[in-house]
N, C-alpha and C positions, 0 to 999 in steps of 0.2 A: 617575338613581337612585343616590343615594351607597352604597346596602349594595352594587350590582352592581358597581361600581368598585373596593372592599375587594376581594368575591371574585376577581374579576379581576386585583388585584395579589398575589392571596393563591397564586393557581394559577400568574404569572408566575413570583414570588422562589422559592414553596415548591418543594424538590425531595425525590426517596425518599431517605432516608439522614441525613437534616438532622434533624441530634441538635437539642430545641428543650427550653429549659430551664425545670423548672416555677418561674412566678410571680404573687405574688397582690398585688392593688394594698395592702393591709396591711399585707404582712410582706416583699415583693420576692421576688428571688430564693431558691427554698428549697432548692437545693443538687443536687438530684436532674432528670432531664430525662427524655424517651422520645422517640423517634425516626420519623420520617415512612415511612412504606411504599410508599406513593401517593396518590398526587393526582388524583382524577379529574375529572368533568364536573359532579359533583353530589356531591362526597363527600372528605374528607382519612381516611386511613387511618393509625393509628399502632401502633406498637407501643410495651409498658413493662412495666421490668422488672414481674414478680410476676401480672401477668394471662397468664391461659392461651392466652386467642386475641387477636389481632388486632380492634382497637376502628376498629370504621367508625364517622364521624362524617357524619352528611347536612348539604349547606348550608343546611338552613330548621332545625338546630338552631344554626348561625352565624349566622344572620340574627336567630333569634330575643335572643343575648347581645349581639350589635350593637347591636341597638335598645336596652339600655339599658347600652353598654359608657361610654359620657360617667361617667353616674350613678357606677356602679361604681368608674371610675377615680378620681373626687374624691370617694367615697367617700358620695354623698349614696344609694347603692344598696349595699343588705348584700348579702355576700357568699350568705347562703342564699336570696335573691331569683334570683341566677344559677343554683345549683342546682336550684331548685326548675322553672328554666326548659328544661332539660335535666339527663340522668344525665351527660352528659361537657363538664359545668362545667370540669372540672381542665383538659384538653385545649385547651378553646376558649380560656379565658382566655391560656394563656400563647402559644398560636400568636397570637393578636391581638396579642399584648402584642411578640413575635417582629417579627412583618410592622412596627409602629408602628417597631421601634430597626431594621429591614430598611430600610426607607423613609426614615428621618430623621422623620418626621412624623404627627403623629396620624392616624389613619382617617379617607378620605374619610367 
């Protein structure tokens, strides 16, 4: 199962603290980041500046950008396709995009 091998290198690299920087396969780096809280079994947790509480993120809303994180990178998948796939599009993209320059390597 390549998405459980993602998750699994995502839980290994990711730690709480691990400032990760927002980026959109479009426009790259946009200057601004938010930061890892925790990592659990089922779930990445961040914080970012200007939100009030702490943003859980469940892995079946990773799974669901995974499956079409390919598309998106070459651009053949619009950016409100992801969105519309989850509310914490911002988040998923650039941690995925994180673990890819973590790894050296695309996602399993």
């Amino acid at each position: 199962m390549p998405f459980a091998n993602t998750w699994n290198a995502l839980r290994t690299h990711l730690a709480p603290g691990t400032a990760i920087p927002n980026w959109r396969a479009s426009r790259g780096l946009l200057g601004d980041s938010f930061v890892v809280s925790s990592v659990g079994a089922n779930y990445v947790a961040v914080d970012t500046p200007g939100a009030q509480n702490r943003q859980r993120i469940p892995v079946a809303d990773f799974q669901k950008v995974y499956a079409i994180w390919k598309g998106y990178c070459e651009g053949q998948t619009a950016r409100a396709t992801v969105r519309d796939a989850t509310r914490f599009s911002k988040y998923i993209i650039s941690v995925l995009h994180w673990l890819e320059q973590r790894v050296g390597a695309q996602l399993p």
